[in-house]
N, C-alpha and C positions, 0 to 999 in steps of 0.2 A: 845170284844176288838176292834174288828172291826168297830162296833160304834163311840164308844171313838176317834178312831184314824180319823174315817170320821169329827167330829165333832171339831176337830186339825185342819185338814185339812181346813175345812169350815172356822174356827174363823180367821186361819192367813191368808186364802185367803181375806178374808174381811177389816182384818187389813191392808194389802198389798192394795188394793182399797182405801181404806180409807186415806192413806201414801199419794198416788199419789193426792188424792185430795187436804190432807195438802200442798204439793210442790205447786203443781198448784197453788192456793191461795196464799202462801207466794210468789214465784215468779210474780207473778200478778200484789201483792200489792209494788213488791220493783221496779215494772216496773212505776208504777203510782206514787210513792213516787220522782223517780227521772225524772216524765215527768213532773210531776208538783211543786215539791220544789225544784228539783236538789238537790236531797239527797238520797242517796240507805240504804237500812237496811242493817247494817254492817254485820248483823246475817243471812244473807240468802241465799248466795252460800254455808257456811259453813251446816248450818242447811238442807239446800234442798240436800244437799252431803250426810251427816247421813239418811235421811231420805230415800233416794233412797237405801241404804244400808238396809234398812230394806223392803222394798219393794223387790227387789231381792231374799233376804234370806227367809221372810214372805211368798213369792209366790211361793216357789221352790212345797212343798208338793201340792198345790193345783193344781197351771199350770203342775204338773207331772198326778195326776189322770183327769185332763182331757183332756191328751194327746197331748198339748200343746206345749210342748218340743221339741226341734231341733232335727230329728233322722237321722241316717244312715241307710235304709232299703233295699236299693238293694237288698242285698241277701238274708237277712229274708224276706223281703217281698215276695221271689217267693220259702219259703219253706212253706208248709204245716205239721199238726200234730204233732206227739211226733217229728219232728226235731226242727218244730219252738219254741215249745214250753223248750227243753234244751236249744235253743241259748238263751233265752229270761231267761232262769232260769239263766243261767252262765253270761248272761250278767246283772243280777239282784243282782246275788252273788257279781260278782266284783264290782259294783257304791254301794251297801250296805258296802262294806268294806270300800271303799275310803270314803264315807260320817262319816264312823264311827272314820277312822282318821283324818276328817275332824274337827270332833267334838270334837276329846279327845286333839288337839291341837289349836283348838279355846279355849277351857273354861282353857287350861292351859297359854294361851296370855290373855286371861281377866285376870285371877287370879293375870298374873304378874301385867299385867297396877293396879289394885285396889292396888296393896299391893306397889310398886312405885309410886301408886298415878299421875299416867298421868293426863297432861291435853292439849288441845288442845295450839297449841303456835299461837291463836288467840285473835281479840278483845274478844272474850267471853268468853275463857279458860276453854274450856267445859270440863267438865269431863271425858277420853275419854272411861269409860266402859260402860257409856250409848248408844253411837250408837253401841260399840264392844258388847255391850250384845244382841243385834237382831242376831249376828253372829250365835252362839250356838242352840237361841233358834229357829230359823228357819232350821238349819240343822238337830236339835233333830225332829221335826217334821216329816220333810224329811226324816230322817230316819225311825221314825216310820211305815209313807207308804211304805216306801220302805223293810221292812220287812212284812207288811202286806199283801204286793204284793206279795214278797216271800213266804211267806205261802201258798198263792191261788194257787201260780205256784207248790209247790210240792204236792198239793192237788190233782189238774186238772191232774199234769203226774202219781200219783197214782192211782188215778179212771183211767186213760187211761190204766194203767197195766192193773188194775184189770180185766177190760173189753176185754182186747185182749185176756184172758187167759181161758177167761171165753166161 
């Protein structure tokens, strides 16, 4: 499983790189579009918006395993052992839960936008479950490690039992 879940991990980190390259390019091109014809892609602040949205959500599982993420470590950082390792679990429980309502009320905001049929109230009248779909599946992700992390942590404090008793 764990596998599986590194190679989530891997694919939307890539995607998320990949995202920022698209931006970059279409911004680029609608800078040169309007240095040199005076005329901007109508589609590009819009699209580079969506785009950035997947980027965020695509990146969360990967920039999370490689520790990347903004932390507050004061205080864990100056515990050691089975203490650090329960704040770390409890603080793994709680972001696993909130990710999880994260999820079950994203894919219930898609579901509405598809079945209302949203669409963007722009030139391009985007369809608006296409950028809202990166939402879910970047947080399923996310979740994924974030449960796989949870499992390592009540691993690591059960071997740690086991060891003190032993």
């Amino acid at each position: 499983m764990d596998h599986a879940i590194r190679r989530m991990e891997d694919w939307s980190g890539r995607a998320s790189a990949f995202l920022i390259f698209v931006i970059m390019i279409l911004v680029t091109v609608d800078v040169l579009s309007r240095g040199i014809w005076r005329k901007s892609l109508v589609f590009a602040d819009e699209y580079a918006g969506y785009l950035f949205v997947g980027v965020v959500f695509l990146g969360l599982a990967h920039t999370s395993r490689s520790g990347a993420h903004i932390g507050v470590d004061l205080i864990v950082g100056r515990l050691q052992g089975v203490r650090k390792a329960v704040i770390e679990l409890l603080a793994n429980m709680l972001v696993l839960t909130y990710v999880t309502l994260l999820v079950w009320f994203s894919i219930r905001f898609l579901l509405n936008t598809i079945a209302v049929g949203m669409r963007s109230s722009t030139v391009m009248h985007t369809p608006m479950f296409i950028p809202q779909l990166l939402v879910p599946v970047g947080l399923c992700i996310f979740g994924l490690h974030l449960l796989a992390s949870l499992i390592r942590n009540i691993s690591a404090l059960l071997a740690w039992g086991k060891e003190s008793r032993a």
